[in-house]
Every structure is written in structure tokens, then in C-alpha cells.
N, C-alpha and C positions, 0 to 999 in steps of 0.2 A: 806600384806606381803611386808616385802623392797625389791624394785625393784632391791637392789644389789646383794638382796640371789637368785633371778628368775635364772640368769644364770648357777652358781653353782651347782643350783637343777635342771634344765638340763645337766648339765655334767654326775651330778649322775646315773641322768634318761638315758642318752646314758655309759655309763660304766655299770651299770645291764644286760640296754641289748645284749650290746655286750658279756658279761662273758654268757647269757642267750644260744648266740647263739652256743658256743664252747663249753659248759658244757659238752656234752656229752661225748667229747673226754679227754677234762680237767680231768675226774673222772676215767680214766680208766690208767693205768700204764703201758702197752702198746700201744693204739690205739692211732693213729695222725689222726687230723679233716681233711677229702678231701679222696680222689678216686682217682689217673690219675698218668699216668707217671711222670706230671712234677710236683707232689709232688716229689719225689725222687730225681730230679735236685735242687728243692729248699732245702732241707735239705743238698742237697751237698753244694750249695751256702753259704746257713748262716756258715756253718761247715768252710770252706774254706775260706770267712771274717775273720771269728774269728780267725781261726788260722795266716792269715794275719795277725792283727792286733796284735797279741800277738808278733809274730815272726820280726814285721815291715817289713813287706814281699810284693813285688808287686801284686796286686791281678788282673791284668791286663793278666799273662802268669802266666801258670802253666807246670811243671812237672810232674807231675802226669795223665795227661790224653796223651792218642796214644806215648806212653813211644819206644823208645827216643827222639821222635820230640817233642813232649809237645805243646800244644792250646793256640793258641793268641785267648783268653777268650774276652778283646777289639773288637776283630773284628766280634766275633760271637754275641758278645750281646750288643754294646755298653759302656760297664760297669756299667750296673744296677745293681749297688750295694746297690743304697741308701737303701731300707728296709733292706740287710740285714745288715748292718753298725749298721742302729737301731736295729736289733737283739741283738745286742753281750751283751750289760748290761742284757737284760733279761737269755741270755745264762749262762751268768757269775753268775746269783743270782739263774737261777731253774732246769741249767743243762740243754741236748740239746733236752732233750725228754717234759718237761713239758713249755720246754719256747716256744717252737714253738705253742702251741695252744693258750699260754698269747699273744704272737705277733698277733694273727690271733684276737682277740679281740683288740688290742691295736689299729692295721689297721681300723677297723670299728669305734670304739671310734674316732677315729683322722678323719675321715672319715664325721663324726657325727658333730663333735666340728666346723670344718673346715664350713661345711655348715649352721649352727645358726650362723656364724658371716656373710656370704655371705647373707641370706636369711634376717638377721638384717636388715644390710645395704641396704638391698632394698626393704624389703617392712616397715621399720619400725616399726613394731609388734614382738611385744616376744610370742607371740602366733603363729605368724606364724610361726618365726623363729625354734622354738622346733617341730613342724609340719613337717617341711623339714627337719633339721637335722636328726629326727629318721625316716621319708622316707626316705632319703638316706643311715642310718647305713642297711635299709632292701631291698636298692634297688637291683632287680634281677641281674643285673651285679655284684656287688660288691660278691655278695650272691655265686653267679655262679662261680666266679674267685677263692674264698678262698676253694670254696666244692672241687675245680680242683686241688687245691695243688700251686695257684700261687698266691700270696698275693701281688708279686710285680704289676701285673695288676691289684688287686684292692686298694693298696696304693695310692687315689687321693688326698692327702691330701694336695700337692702341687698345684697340678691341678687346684682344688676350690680356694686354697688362689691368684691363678693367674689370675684369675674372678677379684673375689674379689678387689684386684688391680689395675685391669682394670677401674672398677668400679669407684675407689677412686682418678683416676688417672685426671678423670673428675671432679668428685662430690664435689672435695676438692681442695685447692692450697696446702695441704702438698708437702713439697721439695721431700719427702722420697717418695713418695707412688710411682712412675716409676721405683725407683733403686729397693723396694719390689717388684714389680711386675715381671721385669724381673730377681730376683733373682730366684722368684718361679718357674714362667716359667721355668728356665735354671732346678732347682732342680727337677721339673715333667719329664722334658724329663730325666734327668740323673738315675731318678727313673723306669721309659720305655719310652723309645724313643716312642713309638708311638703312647703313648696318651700326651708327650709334643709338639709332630707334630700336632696331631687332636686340643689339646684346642691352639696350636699356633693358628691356622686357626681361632680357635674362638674366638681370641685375635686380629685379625686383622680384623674380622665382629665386634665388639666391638666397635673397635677402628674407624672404619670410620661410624657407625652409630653415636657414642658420637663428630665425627668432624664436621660432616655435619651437626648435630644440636648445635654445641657451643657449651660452658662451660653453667652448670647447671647456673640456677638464683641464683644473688649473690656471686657469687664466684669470676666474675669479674668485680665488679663494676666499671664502668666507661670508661670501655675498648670498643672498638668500635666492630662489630661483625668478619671484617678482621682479626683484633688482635687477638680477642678472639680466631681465629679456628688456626692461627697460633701458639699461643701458646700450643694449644692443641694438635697440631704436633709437635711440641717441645718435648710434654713431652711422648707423644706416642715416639718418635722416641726413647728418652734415655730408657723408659723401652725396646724395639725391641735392643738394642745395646746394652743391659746390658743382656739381653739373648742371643745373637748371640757368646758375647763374653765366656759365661758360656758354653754353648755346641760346642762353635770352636772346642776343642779336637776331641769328639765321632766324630760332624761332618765329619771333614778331616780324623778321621783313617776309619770311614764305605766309605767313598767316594774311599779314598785310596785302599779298603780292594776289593771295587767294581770293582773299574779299572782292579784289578790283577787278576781277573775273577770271574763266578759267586759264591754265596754266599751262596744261599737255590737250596730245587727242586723245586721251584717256575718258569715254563719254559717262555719263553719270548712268552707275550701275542699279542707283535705288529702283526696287519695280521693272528692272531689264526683263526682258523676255528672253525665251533659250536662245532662241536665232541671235540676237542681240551676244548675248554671253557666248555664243558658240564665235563671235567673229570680235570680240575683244583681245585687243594686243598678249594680256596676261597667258591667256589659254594658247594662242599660238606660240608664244615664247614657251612653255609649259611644255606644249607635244615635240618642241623643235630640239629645246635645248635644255634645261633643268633637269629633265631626269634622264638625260642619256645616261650619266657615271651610274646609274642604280639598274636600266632594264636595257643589256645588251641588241645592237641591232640584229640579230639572230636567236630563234627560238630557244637552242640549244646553248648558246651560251653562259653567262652570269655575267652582268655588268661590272667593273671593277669596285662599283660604291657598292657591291652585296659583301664584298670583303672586312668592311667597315664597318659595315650593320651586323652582321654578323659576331665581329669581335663586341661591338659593344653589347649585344645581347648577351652574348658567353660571360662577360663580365657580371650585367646585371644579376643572372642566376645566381653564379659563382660566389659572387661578393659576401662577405660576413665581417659581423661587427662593426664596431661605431661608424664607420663611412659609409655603411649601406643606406642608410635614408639618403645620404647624400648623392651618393651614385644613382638612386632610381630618382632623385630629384633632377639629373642630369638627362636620365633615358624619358623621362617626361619632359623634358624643356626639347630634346632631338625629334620626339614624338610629333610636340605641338608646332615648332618651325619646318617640320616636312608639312604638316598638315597645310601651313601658312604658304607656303610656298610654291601647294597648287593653284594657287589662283582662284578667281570664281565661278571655273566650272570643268568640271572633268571631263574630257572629251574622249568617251567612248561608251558606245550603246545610243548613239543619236544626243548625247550630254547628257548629266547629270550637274543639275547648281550647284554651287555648295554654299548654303547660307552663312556660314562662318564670316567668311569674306565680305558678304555683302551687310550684313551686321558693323563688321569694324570697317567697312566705310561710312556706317550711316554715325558710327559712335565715336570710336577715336581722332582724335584730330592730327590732320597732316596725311591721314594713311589713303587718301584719295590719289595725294599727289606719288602714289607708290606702281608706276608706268609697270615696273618688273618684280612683281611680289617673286618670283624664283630665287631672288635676292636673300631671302629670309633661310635660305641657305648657308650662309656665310655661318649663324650659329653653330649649325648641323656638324658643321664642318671644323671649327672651331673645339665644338665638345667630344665628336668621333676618337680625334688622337688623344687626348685624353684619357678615353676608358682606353683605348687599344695599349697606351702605357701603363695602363691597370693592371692588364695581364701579365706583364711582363712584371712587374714591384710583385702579384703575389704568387709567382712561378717558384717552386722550392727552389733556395740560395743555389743550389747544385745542377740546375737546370737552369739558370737563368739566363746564362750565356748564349744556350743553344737560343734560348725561346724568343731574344734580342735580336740574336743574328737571323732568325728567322723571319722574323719580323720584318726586322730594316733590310731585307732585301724583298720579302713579297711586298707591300704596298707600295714604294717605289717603281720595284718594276712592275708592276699591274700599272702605273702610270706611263710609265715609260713604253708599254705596250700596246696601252690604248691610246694614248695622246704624241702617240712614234715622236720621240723627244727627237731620235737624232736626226729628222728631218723635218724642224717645226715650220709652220706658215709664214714667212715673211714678207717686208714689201718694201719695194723700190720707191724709190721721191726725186726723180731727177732733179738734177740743178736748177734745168731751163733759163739759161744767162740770159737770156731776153728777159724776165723780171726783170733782171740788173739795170736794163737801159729804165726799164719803169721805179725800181730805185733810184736811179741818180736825178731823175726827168722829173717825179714827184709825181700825183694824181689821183683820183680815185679812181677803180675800176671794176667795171660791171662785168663778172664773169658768167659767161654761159654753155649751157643753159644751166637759167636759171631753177633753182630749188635744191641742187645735187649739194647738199650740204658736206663739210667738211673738206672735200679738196684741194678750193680754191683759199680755202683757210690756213691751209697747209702752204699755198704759195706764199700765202701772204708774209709768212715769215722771211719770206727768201728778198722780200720788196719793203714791207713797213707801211703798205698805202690803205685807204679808206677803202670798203667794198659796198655794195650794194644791198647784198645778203650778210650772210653770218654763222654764227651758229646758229641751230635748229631751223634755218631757212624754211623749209619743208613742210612744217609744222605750224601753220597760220595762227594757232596761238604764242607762239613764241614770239611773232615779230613785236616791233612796237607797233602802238599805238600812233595810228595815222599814216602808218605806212603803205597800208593795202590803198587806200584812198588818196592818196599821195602818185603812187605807179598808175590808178587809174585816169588818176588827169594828165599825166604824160602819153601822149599820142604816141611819141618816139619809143618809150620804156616797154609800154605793150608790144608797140610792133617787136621791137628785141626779144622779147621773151615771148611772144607769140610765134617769131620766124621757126623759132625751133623746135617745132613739133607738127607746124603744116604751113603751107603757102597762104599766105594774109597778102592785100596789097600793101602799097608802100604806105606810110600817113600824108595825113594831109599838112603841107607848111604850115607851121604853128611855133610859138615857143617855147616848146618841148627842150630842142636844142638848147638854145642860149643858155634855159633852168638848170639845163644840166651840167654845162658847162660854170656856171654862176657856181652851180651847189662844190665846185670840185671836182667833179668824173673829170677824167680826159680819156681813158680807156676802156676798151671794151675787146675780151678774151674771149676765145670760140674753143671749148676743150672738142676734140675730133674724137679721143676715145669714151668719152661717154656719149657722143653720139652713134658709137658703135654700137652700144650696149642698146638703145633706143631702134635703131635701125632691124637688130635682132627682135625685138620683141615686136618688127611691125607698128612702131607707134612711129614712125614718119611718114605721115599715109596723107593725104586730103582726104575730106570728110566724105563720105559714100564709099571710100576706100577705088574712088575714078583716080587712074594714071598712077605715078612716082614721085615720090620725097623723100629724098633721102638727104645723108650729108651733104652733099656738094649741092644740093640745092638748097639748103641752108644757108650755106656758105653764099653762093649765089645772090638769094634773096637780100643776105645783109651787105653784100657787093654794091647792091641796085641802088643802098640809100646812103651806105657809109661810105661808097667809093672801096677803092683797092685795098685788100689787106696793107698795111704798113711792115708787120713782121710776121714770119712766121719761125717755131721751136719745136720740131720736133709734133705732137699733136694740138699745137695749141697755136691760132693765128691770133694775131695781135690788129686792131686801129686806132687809129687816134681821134679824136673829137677836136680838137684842139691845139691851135699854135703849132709852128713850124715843127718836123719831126727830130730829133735828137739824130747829130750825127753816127751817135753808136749805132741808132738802128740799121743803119745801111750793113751792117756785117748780116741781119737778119734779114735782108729785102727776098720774098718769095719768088723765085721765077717759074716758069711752068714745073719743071720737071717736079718742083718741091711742091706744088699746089695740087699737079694729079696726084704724087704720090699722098697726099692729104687726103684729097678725095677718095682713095681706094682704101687709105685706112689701111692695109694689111700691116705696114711694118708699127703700127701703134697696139701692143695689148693692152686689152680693156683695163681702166684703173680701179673702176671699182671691184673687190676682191670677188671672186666666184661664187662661193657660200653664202653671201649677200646678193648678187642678181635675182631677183624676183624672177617667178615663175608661172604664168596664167593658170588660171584655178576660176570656177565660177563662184558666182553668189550662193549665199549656204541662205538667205533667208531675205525677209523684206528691210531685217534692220543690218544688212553687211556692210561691213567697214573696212576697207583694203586692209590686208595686214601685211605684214612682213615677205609675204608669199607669191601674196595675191598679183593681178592688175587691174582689176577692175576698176574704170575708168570712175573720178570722183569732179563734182563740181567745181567748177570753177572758182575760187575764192575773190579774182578782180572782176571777174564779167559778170558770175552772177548764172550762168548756164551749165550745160554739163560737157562744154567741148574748151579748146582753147588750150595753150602749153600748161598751163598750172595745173591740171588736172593730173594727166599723169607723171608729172612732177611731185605734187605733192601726195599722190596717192599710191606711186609705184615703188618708193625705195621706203627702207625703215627707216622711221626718224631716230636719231641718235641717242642715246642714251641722256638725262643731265648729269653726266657722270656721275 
């Protein structure tokens, strides 16, 4: 075969299987490939790209989310926009329902491609190269990131090319390969911040193993070995300056966004106590999710990440000759971001700290604002197929076939077996045409209950109107400033977001109304199956837990002050605040049968995904902090007490990732 078709027909071979891996959802006309809340963020994402981009619009701030203040978007997420930016041609060519699953293949494909050139270039085999490429399209991170609904954490496709770089930055005297390298760099963080902070790190282990051993042989002939490491800092420094300058923006506005107070509910770990570090978000993401691929939920079994660890260990021994520093430079960078990626305390034996952690919050900058250190995975993951292509480039020429095809079908299906590809977690977005009439009608609108972040963001695509909330609703540091104080002077807003979690009376006449109608609102959304999910956990109780509250008394209570539903769709009743109703609504006008069967809830499954429903768990200590699991019920952030709808709103569901 010509050596020039081998790469091609690995492209191939990584585009099959990526289209392999999303088929499921590809084939269905409703269902999107993933599970989790911050699917629902990211379809708002790419929706809100595009419509920047069509509009020439700053995607930076929005209007639309905690209406009238609206979200420096900047300051919450960096501006990781780059996937969705790549989104918009495929928006534009399959529409927004069947291109988000093409995108979710394109990510792994690019993913794929991105690693046969890294894995080329170092071990010099096309055998191994195609080896590592499709471990990495199946590696559990990436696998795990897209099944979650966030594509932009598994979009490493910068990431590898800034190895890569790194790489070439030694191995070669090209002028270009420093300004490439920190171009990528810069475009992996702008991609997520904070796997262009983790492979920074391992751009700068990189970089001082390739200094302290000189320019590759031949590269600088005649040059003496001073010169040589000099110029190797040279060229290391211009790519470090050619990234620092690419991410100056994100930099200075999260530092900026930092200063002006804190950012997440991330609480400040300096001098934490165990209780404290046993009930911080890191550690429960840590026991929940990060090391499944490594310690099987069965004694007896092996996790499919020991396969991994494994091969790269096999290699470390194995290795000889000039690339052995280099490889045990790589089994140390694996080392140090598994370490990084427990978190600040290991939970088991009643905790253990780990001061690591709490050190590089007190030292490095930005690494505060790091909600899911598990992240620091993405390396791990990154470098694994790499060595696992090692074995195969130094498998005697005569075996090497076997030890390829070996390869490339155990880590894939070790994927394929643990993360059952061919029945992956997807989710449903109805239409709900009643938006539609709130499209054509215009308005802002108060969805509740309030705090369930992402959902009603998700509709919002379906309408284009102002909302109440936003993203990271939930999360009382995310809102703006003056928001929380803003809802407490509205009588009417409280009672709204108060009705849906216990019987309040009605408010006192006031001009709450008119404000709200002034500000924009005209509507106000009741979702029925997330007060399903509420109902199940007993959080629709009056306080002594005297009598019943459930949905229909929800429903009920906001009956008393807003008058009759105007529409209802399916689990979501619709009112108006304002102005006569649009004739489309009369297609939606509820009559009984459609209200009980509201009330009953049964033909509505719960929207928020099941792996995500919280679970009660008691307090672990004096300093606990609801986490992802918990319920325990948390202060009130508008009243000021420990009762009131905000409470288990913002305390019962996990706040969303900033992408």
C-alpha cells in the first residue's frame, strides 16, 4: 500500500468511528446524545453563537439571562466559545437538532486526527500512530465529557496540537513551530480554560526536560551545548509569549471578575477543617465520578482506566534509548495530574487532606476558580495513548501487526463495555409550540420554579425572550449584582418563587406588578416535571411538615393571584401578566381534563436526567455544604433564614459546570 493512502485510511477509520459512537442519537428525530444538565447549557451555547454570529452580536454579554441586568457571560466562563464557533457551519447545513450530534463526532474525529500526528511524531510508526489516535477517539474522559452534554471539555484538539508543538519546538529548527505552538496553547485554553492551564503546566514540564537535555541530534550542528540550551529557551520562551499574549483577555477579565468578589460556591479552602474538605464539591465529584474508569464498581473486577496504566507503565520499564528521559518525563507529568485531580482530600478512612491542593490555591493564580480539579485529567488522558502507541512503534517489525490489532480492539472495547456505547444516555427537548405563541407575542418570562438552572435556557432557544434567571441560576454567586435585592423588593417575585416549595399567602397590593410588567416580563412558566422531582423528595411540605403541598397546590396557590392558567403544553402551564392574550393561545387554553391530568403528573417524565436527582444524605460535619448528592436544606439567600423556595433550590441540584 502507498504510504501516502496509510493516513487517509486512518482518517477514515477515525470518522466511522466516531459517526459509530453517536449513531444512536444521529438516528432518532428527537433524542440528543448525553444525560446531564449541562447538556442544556450547551445547546444554549451553540444557539447563542450562532445567533451572534449571524446578528454580529457580542457574545461576551447577554440580555437575555436575569432580565434586566443580563450576564457578563466573560466572567462566568472565560469565553469558551471556540467549539461552539465550530458549531455554526454544521448548524447552518442540519439545523440545531441533528447538528449537535454531527458536532459530537466531529469533536472525537478531531480528537483522533489531532493525536496520529502527535503519536507520528514520536514514535515514528504509522502503526502506532493509528493505535493512539483511536485510543484516544475512545478514551474514557473524552467518552464521559460528551455522554455529560459538554463537548467543550472533550474538545482537546488544541490541547494535543500544543504537545505536539512542544515537541517540534525541539526536534526541528522550524521558525514556525513556537508561534504554532503557542497559538494552540492560547486556542486550548480559549476552548476551556482549564485544560489550557493543565497542558500549560505540561508545556512547561516539556519544556524544561527538552532544555536540560539540548536540541535533539542534528538539529544543531556545530553549535556548542551552552548555545544549544540557549537557544532552546529562546524558542520555548516565544511560544510561552505567544500564549500569554493570546489568553491576556480571559486572563485579566477572570482576575478582574475575581477581585470584585467570589465567583462559584467553591468556599475558600485556606485553613479548612476535615468536616469542611469532607463536604467540598471537589471530593464529591472525586468519590462520584473521576476515578470510576480506574477502580471498577466491583471488588473483583479492574476498572477499564487500569488498562491504560498499565500499558504506560509496561512502556516506562521497557523503554531504551534517547526517548527514555522523555517517556519518564511523560510517566511523571501522568503521575503529577492524577495526583492533581484528587482534589483536596481523599475520602476514605474518615479523610485524609491532601495539602498539595490546598498549597496551589493559596499560590497559583486562577486555580481557586478550579469548581472540578478531576479535570486535570484531560492530561492523564491526553498522554496515556501516547505511551500505549509506544508499545506498538517498539513491538519487533514482525509482530507488530498482531500487537496493533490487539491493541485497537482491547481499549476501545473496554470502552465500549463500560460506557455500553450501543445504548448511550440521551435526552428528549420537546418542541412545546406554546413557546411559539410566546415567540411571536414577545416578553420576558419568569420560569419556575425558580433556580433549576439550564432547562428553561434550553427553551429559550425555542422563543428568543428575556428570562428571569440564567445560567448558573442556582449558584448565588453567579447572579448579578443587585439582583438578589432587586427580587427582595418585589412582593409579587417572592411570592412566585416562594409558592413553589410551600403555601405563602398571597402579597399585599403593591407595585410589584406594574415593575414587572414596566421591566418587560409578561410571562410566567410553571414546569410540572420538575415539581415532580421536588414532590419525590418531600420538599413540597408546609413548614412542621402539618397537611399537603404538592403540585396542584402550587399550581393552585399561583391560580389565587395570577388568575387562570392562559396555556397549558404538555408539563408546563403558561400566564400572562399582561395585555390581551394572543389569539394563538386559544389552541393551548387548558380545560379540566388537561389540568388534572397536570396535577397527576404521571404522563410527564421527570426532565432532569436521573443520575443528576439528588439523593438525602445527612450532614458529615458543622462546616457541610450541600453537595451534588446531598439535600440538606441551605439558607435562604433573599429572606435571610433557613426556610423559603431558595433554599432547596439552590441547595438541592448541582450547579452547573462554567463549562
Amino acid at each position: 500500500m502507498n504510504v501516502r493512502l496509510r493516513y487517509p485510511l486512518r482518517l477514515a477509520v477515525y470518522a466511522l468511528a466516531a459517526l459509530l459512537v453517536v449513531a444512536p442519537a444521529l438516528a432518532s428525530a428527537e433524542r440528543y446524545y448525553g444525560a446531564s444538565l449541562d447538556l442544556y447549557g450547551t445547546l444554549w451555547f451553540f444557539w447563542w453563537i450562532r445567533r451572534c454570529v449571524e446578528t454580529l452580536s457580542d457574545p461576551g454579554f447577554t440580555g437575555l439571562f436575569f432580565h434586566p441586568f443580563g450576564k457578563d457571560i466573560f466572567a462566568h466562563t472565560g469565553n469558551n466559545f471556540v467549539d461552539a464557533l465550530a458549531s455554526v457551519p454544521l448548524q447552518w447545513a442540519l439545523g440545531p437538532r441533528h447538528s449537535y450530534d454531527a458536532f459530537l463526532a466531529l469533536v472525537l474525529f478531531g480528537n483522533a486526527a489531532a493525536m496520529d500526528r502527535l503519536a507520528r511524531l514520536f514514535t515514528g510508526s504509522e502503526a502506532a500512530a493509528g493505535v493512539a489516535g483511536l485510543a484516544f477517539l475512545f478514551s474514557p474522559f473524552a467518552l464521559d465529557e460528551v455522554r455529560r452534554g459538554r463537548p467543550t471539555q472533550a474538545m482537546l484538539w488544541f490541547a494535543v496540537l500544543a504537545l505536539y508543538y512542544a515537541f517540534q519546538t525541539s526536534w526541528r529548527r522550524r521558525a514556525r513551530d513556537p508561534y504554532l505552538g503557542g497559538a494552540c496553547l492560547a486556542l486550548a485554553g480559549w476552548t476551556y480554560w482549564f485544560a489550557g492551564f493543565f497542558v500549560g503546566v505540561a508545556v512547561l514540564g516539556i519544556a524544561a526536560v527538552e532544555v536540560w537535555r539540548g536540541a535533539a541530534p542534528g538539529t544543531t550542528r556545530g553549535d556548542g551545548e551552552p548555545h544549544r540550551r540557549a537557544r532552546l529557551v529562546g524558542r520555548y520562551a516565544r511560544l510561552l509569549g505567544v500564549t500569554a499574549l493570546g489568553v491576556a483577555p480571559a486572563v485579566l477579565g477572570m482576575l478582574h471578575r475575581g477581585e470584585a468578589g467570589p465567583i462559584s460556591a467553591v468556599p475558600d479552602l485556606r485553613g479548612a477543617t476535615v468536616e469542611q474538605l469532607l463536604s467540598h464539591p471537589a471530593v464529591t465529584l472525586m468519590r462520584n465520578e473521576s476515578w470510576r474508569p480506574f477502580v471498577a464498581d466491583a471488588p473483583v473486577r479492574i476498572g477499564y482506566g487500569s488498562w491504560w496504566i498499565a500499558a504506560g507503565a509496561g512502556v516506562a520499564v521497557a523503554v531504551r534509548g534517547p526517548l527514555r528521559p522523555r517517556v519518564l518525563a511523560l510517566v511523571a507529568l501522568i503521575a503529577l495530574f492524577l495526583v492533581v485531580s484528587l482534589g483536596p482530600m481523599l475520602d476514605a478512612g474518615g479523610g485524609l487532606p491532601l495539602p498539595h491542593y490546598a498549597l496551589a490555591l493559596e499560590r497559583l493564580p486562577l486555580f481557586s476558580r478550579f469548581w472540578f480539579p478531576y479535570r486535570a485529567l484531560c492530561v492523564v488522558w491526553l498522554l496515556l495513548p501516547l505511551l500505549v502507541g509506544l508499545l506498538v512503534a517498539w513491538a519487533p517489525r514482525s509482530r507488530r501487526a498482531a500487537v496493533a490489532l490487539a491493541l485497537g480492539v482491547l481499549l476501545p472495547g473496554e470502552a465500549v463495555l463500560h460506557l455500553d456505547l450501543a445504548s448511550p444516555p440521551t435526552t428528549t427537548l420537546p418542541e412545546r409550540p406554546a413557546y411559539g405563541v410566546i415567540a411571536a407575542a414577545g416578553g420576558g418570562v419568569i420560569e419556575l420554579p425558580f433556580g433549576v438552572d439550564q432547562l428553561p435556557i434550553a427553551y429559550q432557544t425555542r422563543h428568543g425572550q428575556p428570562l428571569l434567571g440564567g445560567m448558573g441560576e442556582a449558584n448565588p454567586h453567579l447572579r448579578p449584582r443587585g439582583f438578589d435585592e432587586r427580587a427582595q423588593r418585589s412582593a409579587l417575585l417572592r411570592f412566585l418563587i416562594d409558592a413553589c416549595a410551600r403555601p405563602v399567602p398571597p402579597p399585599v397590593p403593591d407595585s410589584s406588578w406594574a415593575d414587572l410588567v414596566r421591566e418587560g416580563f409578561r410571562w410566567v412558566a410553571l414546569h410540572r416535571d420538575v415539581l415532580t422531582v421536588y414532590e419525590a423528595r418531600g420538599l413540597l411540605a408546609p413548614p412542621g411538615g402539618r397537611g399537603v403541598y404538592d403540585a396542584a397546590g402550587v399550581r393552585t396557590s399561583l391560580a389565587a393571584v395570577l388568575g387562570p392558567p392562559l396555556m397549558v403544553d404538555g408539563p408546563v402551564l403558561f400566564w400572562s401578566l399582561a395585555g390581551p392574550p394572543p389569539e394563538a393561545a386559544a389552541a393551548f387554553a387548558p380545560d379540566g381534563p388537561s389540568l388534572a391530568l397536570w396535577d397527576a403528573g404521571t404522563a410527564f417524565p421527570y426532565t432532569i436526567p436521573h443520575e443528576l436527582r439528588p439523593t438525602p444524605g445527612p450532614p458529615r460535619g458543622p462546616g457541610h455544604r450541600p453537595s451534588a448528592r446531598g439535600m440538606a436544606p441551605a439558607a435562604d439567600p433573599l429572606r435571610g433564614d433557613g426556610g423559603g423556595a431558595w433554599a432547596p433550590l439552590t441547595g438541592a441540584l448541582r450547579t452547573p459546570s462554567p463549562r
